[in-house]
Backbone as JSON, one array per atom type, in Angstrom:
{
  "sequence": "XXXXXXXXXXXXXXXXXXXXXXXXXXXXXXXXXXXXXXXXXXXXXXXXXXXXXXXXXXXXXXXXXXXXXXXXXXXXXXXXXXXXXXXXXXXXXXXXXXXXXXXXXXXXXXXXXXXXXXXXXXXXXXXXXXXXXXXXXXXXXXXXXXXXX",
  "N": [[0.86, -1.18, 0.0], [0.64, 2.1, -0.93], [1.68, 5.27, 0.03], [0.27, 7.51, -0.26], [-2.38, 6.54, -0.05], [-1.89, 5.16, 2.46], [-2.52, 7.43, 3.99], [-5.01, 8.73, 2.95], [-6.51, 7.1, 4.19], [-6.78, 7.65, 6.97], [-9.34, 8.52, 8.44], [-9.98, 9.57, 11.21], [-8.35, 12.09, 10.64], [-9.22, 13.11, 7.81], [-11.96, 13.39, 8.09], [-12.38, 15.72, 10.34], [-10.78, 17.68, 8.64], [-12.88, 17.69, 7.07], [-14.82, 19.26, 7.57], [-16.23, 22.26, 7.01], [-15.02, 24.98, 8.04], [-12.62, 24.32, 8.4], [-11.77, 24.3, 5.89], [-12.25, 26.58, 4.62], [-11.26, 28.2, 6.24], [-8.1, 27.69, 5.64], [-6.96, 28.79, 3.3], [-6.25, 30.91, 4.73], [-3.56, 30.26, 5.1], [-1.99, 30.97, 2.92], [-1.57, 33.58, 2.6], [-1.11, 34.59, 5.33], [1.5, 33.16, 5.17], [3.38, 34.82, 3.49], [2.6, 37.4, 4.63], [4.45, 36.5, 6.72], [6.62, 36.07, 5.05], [7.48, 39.07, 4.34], [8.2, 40.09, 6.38], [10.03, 39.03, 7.74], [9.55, 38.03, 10.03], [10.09, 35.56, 12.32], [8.17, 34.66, 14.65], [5.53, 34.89, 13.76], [5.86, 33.17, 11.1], [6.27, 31.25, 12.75], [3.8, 30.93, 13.65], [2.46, 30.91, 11.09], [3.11, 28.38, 9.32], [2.44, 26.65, 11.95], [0.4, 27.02, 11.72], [-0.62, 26.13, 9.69], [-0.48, 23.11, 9.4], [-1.77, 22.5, 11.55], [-4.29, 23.05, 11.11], [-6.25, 21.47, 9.38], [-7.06, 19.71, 11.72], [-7.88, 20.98, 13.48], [-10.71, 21.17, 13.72], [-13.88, 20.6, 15.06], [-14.95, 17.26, 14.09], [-17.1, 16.67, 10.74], [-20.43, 17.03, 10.3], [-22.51, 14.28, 9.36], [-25.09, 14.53, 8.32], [-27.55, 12.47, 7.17], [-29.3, 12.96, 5.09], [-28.85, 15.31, 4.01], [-27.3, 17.7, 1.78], [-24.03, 17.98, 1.76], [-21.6, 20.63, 2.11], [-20.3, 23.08, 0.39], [-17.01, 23.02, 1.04], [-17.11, 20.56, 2.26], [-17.65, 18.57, 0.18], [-15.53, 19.09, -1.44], [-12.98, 18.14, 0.05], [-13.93, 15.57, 0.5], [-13.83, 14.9, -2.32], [-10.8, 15.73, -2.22], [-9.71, 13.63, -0.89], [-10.85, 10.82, -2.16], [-9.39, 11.49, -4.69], [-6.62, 10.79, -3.54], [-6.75, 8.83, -3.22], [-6.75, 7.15, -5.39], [-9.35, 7.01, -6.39], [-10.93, 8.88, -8.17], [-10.16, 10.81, -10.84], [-8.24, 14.16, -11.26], [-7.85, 14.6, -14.17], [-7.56, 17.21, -16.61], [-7.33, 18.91, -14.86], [-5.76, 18.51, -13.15], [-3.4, 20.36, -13.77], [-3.52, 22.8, -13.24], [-3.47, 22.46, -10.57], [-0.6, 21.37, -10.29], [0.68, 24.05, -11.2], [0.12, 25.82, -9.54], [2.61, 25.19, -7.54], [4.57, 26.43, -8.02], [3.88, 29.17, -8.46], [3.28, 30.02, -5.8], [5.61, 29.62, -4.76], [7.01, 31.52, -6.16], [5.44, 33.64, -4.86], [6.01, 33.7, -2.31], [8.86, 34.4, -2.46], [9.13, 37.0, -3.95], [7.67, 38.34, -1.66], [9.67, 37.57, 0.49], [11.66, 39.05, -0.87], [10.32, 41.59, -0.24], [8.72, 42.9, -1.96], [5.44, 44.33, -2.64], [3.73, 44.24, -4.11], [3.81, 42.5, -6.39], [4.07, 39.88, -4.85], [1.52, 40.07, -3.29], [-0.29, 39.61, -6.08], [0.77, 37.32, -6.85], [0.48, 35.69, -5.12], [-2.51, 35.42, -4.9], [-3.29, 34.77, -7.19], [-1.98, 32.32, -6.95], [-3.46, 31.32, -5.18], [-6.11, 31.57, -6.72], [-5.54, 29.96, -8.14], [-5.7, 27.36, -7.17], [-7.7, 26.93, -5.77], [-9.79, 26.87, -8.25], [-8.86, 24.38, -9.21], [-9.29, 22.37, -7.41], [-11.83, 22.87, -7.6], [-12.47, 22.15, -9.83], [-11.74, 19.04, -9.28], [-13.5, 18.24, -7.9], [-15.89, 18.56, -9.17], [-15.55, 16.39, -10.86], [-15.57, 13.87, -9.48], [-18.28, 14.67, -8.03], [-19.93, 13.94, -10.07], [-19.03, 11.93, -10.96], [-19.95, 10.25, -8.96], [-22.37, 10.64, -8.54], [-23.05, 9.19, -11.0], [-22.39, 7.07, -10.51], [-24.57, 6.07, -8.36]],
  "CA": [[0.0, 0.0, 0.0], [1.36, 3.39, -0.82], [1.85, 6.39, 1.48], [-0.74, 8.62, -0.26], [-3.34, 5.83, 0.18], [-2.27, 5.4, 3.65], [-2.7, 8.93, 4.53], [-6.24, 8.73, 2.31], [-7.25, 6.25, 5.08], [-6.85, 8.25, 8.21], [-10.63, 8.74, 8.81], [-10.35, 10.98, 11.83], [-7.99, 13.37, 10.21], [-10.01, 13.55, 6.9], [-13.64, 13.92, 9.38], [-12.18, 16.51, 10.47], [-10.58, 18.52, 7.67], [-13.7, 17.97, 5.65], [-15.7, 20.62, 8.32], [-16.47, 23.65, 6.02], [-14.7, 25.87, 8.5], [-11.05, 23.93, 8.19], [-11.3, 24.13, 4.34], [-12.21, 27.77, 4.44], [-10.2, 29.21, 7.18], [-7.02, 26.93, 5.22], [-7.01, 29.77, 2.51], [-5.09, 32.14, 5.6], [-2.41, 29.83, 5.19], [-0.94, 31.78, 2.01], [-1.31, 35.45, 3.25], [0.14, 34.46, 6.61], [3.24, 32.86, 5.04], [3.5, 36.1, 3.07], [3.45, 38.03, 5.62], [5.94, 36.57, 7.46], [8.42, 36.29, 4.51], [7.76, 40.37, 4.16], [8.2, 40.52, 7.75], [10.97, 38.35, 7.97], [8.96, 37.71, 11.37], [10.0, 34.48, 12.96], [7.3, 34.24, 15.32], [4.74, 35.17, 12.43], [6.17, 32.43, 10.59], [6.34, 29.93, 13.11], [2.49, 30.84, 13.59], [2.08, 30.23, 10.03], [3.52, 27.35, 9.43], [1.66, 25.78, 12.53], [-2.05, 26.89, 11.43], [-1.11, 25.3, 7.86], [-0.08, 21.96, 9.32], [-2.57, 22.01, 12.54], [-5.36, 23.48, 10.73], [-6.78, 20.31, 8.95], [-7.64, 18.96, 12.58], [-8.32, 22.13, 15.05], [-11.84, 22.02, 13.74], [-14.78, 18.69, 14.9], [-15.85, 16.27, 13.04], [-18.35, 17.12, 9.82], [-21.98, 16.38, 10.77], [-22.87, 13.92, 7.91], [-26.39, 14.66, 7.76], [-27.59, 11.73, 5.76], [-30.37, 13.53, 4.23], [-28.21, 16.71, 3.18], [-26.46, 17.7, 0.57], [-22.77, 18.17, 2.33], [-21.1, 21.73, 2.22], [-18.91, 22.28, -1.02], [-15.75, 22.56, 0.96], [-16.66, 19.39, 2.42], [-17.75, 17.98, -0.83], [-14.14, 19.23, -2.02], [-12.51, 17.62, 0.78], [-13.97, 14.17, 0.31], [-12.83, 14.64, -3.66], [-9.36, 15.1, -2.81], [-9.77, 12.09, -0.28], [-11.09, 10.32, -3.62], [-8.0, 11.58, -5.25], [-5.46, 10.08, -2.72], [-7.12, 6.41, -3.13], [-7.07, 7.14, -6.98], [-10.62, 7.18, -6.73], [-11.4, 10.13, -9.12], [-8.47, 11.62, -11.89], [-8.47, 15.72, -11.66], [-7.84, 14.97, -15.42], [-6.58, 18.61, -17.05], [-7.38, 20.35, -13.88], [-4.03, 18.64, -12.69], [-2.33, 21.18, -14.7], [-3.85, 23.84, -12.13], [-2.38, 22.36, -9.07], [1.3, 21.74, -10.96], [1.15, 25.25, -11.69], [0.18, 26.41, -8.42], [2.92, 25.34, -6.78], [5.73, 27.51, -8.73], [3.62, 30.28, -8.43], [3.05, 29.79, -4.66], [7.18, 29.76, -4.14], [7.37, 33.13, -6.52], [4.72, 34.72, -3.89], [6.97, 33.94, -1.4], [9.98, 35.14, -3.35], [8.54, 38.38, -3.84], [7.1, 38.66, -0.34], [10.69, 37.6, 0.89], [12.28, 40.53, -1.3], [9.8, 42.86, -0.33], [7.95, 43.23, -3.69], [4.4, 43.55, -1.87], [2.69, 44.21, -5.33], [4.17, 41.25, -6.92], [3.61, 38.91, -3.55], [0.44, 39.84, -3.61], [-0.82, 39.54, -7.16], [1.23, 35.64, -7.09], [-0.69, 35.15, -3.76], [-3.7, 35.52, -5.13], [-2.97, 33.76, -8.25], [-1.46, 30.63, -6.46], [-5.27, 31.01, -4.66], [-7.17, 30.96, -7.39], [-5.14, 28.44, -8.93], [-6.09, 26.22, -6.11], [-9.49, 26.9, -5.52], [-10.04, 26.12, -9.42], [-7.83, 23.16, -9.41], [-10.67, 21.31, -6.2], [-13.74, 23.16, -7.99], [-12.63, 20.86, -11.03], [-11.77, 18.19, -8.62], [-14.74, 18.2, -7.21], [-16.98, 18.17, -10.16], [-15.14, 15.02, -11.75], [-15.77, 13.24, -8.33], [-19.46, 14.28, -7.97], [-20.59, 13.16, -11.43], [-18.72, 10.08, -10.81], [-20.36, 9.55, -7.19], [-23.94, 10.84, -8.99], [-23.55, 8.43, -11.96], [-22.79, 5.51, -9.48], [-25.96, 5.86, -7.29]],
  "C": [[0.9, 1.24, 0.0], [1.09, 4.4, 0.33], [1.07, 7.33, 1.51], [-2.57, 7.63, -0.16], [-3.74, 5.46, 1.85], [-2.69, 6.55, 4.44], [-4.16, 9.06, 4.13], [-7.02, 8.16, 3.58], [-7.11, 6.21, 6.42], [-8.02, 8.96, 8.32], [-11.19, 9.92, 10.08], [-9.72, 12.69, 11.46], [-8.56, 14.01, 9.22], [-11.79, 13.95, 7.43], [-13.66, 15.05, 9.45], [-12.05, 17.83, 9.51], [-11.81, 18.41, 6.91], [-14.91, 19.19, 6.55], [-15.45, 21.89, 7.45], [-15.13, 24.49, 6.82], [-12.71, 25.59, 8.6], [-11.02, 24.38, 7.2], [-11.21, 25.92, 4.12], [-11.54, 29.0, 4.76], [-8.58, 28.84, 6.51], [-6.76, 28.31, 4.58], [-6.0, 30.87, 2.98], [-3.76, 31.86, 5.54], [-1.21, 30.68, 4.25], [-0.75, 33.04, 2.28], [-0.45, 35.62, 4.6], [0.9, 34.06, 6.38], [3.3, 33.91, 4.24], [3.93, 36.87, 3.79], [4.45, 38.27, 6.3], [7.26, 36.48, 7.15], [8.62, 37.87, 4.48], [8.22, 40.75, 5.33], [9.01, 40.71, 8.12], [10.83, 37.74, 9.47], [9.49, 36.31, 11.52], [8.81, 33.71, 13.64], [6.07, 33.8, 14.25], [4.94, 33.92, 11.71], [5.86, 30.86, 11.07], [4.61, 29.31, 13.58], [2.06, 30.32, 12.38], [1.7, 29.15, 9.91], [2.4, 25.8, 10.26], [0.31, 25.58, 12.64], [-1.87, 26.19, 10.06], [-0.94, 24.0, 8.65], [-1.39, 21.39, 10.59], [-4.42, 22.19, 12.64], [-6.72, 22.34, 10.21], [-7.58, 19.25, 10.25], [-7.86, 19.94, 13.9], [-9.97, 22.4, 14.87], [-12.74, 19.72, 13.95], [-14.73, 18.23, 13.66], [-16.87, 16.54, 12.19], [-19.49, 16.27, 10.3], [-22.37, 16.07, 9.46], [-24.22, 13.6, 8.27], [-27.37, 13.46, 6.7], [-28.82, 12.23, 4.49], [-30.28, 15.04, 3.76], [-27.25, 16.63, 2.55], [-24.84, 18.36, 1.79], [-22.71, 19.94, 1.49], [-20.13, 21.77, 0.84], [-17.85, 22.19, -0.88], [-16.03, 21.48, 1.44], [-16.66, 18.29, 1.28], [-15.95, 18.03, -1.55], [-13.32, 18.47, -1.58], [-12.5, 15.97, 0.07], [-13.63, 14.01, -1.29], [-11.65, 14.44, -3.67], [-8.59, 13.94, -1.89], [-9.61, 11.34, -1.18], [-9.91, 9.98, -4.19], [-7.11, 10.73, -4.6], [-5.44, 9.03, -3.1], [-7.23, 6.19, -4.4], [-8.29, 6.5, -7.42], [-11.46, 7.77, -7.71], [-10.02, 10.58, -9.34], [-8.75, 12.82, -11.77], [-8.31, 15.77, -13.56], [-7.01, 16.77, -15.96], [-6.83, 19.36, -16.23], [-6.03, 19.92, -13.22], [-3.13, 19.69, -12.82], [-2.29, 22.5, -13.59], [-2.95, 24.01, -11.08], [-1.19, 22.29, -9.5], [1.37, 23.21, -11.06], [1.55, 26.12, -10.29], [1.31, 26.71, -7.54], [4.48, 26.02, -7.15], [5.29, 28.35, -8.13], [3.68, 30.91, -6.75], [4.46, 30.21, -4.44], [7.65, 31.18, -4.92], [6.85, 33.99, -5.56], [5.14, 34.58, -3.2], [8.68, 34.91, -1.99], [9.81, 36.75, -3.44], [8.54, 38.63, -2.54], [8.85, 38.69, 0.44], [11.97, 39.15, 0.29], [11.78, 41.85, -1.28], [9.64, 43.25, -1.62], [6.52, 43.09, -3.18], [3.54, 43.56, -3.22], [2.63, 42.97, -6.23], [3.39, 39.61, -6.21], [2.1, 39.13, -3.94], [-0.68, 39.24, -4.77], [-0.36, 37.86, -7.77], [0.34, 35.11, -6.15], [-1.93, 34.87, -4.17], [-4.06, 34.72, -6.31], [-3.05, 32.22, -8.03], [-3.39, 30.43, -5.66], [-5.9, 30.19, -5.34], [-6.76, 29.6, -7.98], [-6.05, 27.25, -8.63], [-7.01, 25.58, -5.91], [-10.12, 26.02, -7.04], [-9.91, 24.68, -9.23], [-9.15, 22.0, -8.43], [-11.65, 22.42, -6.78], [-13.84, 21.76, -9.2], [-12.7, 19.65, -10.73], [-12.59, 17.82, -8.16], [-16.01, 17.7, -8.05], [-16.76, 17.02, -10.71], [-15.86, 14.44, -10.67], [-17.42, 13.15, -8.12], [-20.28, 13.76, -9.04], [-20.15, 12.27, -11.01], [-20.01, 9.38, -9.92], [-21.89, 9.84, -7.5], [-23.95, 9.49, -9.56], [-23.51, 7.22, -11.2], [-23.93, 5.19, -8.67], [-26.7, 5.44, -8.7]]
}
């Protein structure tokens, strides 16, 4: 069994992260490492850092409702669950997330050289990238998980 399958099949950490309010509050993760490369803040940083990595499980368990339609970051969530277990292909939205994560290390780059116009305008970029990248992910996954019922 691989390592992104075992990680797929950690049930309380994915519970968790799939709560609307993990997936949404996640998003701070790129403006607060920004910050703290413009900062050059340490502390700032080491805050960062520990809301991107502790963020995925500082929030309950999703209330699976069985007679509601789930939340769309949790719907997103359980897509790139999906993904892990090569459940569902992102297909050409792959291309999104590969891109992202250049752009992501230029908005630091910038942010680190004090370029806040630059930082910003990669920041926001590497965002949308992202966001795209699990909207597409998402939609492959729920057609799938429609056409199977």
């Amino acid at each position: 069994m691989n390592l992104r399958r075992r990680f797929a099949d950690l049930d309380g950490f994915w519970e968790r992260h799939a709560n609307p309010r993990s997936g949404w509050s996640r998003l701070l993760s790129v403006p607060l490492l920004l910050a703290a490369a413009y900062s050059r803040d340490r502390r700032l940083l080491t805050v960062a850092l520990g809301w991107t990595v502790v963020n995925p499980v500082a929030f309950p368990r999703v209330d699976r409702d069985p007679g509601a339609d789930p939340a769309w970051m949790t719907r997103v969530v359980d897509a790139e669950r999906a993904w892990l277990r090569d459940e569902v292909t992102p297909g050409a939205w792959d291309r999104l997330n590969a891109v992202s994560g250049p752009v992501t290390a230029y908005a630091l780059y910038a942010a680190y050289r004090r370029r806040p116009g630059r930082a910003a305008l990669a920041g926001a970029l590497s965002m949308a990238l992202k966001l795209a990248f699990v909207w597409g992910l998402e939609r492959r996954w729920r057609v799938g998980t429609t056409a199977e019922s």
